[in-house]
C-alpha positions in Angstrom: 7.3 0.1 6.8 6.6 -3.5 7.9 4.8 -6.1 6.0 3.5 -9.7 6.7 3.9 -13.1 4.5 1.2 -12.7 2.5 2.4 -9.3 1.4 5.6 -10.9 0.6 5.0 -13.6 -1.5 1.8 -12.1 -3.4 4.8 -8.8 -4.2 7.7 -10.5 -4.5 9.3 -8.5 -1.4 11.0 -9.3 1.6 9.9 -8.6 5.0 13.8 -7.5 5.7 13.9 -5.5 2.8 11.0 -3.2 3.7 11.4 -2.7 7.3 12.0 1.0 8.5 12.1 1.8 4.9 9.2 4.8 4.1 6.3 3.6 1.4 7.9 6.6 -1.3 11.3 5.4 -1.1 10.3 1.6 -2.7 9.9 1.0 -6.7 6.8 1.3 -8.5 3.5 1.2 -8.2 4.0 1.6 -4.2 5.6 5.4 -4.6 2.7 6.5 -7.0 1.8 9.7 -6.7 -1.6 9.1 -6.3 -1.1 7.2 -3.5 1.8 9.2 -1.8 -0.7 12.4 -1.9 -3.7 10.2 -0.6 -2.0 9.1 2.5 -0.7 12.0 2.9 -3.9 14.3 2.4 -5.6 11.3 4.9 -3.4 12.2 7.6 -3.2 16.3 7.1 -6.9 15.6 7.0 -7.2 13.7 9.9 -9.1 11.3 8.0 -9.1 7.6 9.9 -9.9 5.9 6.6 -9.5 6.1 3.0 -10.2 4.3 -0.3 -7.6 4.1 -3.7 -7.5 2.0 -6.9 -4.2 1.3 -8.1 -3.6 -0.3 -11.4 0.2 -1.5 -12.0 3.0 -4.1 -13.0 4.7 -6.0 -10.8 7.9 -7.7 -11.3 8.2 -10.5 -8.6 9.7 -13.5 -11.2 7.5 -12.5 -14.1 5.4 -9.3 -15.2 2.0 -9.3 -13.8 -0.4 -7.0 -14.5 -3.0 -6.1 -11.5 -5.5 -3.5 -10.3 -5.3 -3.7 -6.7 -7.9 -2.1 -3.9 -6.8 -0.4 -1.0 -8.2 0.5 2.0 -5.9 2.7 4.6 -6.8 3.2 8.2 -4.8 5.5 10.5 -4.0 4.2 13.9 -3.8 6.8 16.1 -0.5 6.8 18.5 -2.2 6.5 22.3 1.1 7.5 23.7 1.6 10.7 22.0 4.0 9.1 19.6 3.2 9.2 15.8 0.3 7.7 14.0 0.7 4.2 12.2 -0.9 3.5 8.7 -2.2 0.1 7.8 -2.7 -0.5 4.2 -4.8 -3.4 3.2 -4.7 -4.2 -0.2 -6.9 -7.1 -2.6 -6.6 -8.2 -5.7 -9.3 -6.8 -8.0 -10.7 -8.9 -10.7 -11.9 -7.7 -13.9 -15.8 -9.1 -14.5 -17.2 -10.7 -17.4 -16.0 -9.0 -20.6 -13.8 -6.3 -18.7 
């Protein structure tokens, strides 16, 4: 797994911490079960893209609660290797009265 700034700071994670590691093997919400068994159905599938909603708590200085959107796309490997996953995730406000 590799992530950029803006994954860092907005998750409290570090960059160092995350790379080579796989998305199961981190803390909640990222090994949810939910999401483990989409991106993994997506690529048994041979899907290129997929959608998820992911509510959770994150702990990066302070509890925050957050439903997050995610959109994954597989990048298939042109050299035979193995396919990359990029996960894109935004912030998901609630609307007036939700």
């Amino acid at each position: 797994m590799r992530s950029n700034r803006a994954f860092d700071r907005s998750f409290g994670l570090a960059g160092t911490t995350l790379a080579g590691r796989a998305l199961a093997s981190l803390e909640a919400p990222w090994n949810d079960p939910n999401l483990i068994r989409g991106l993994q159905g997506m690529l048994a599938e041979q899907k290129k893209t997929i959608e998820l909603n992911l509510e959770c708590q994150f702990v990066a200085g302070q509890k925050k609660k957050m439903k997050l959107a995610l959109v994954a796309r597989r990048i298939e490997s042109d050299e035979g290797g193995s396919d990359l996953l990029l996960l894109i995730c935004r912030s998901v406000e609630d609307g007036p009265g939700g």
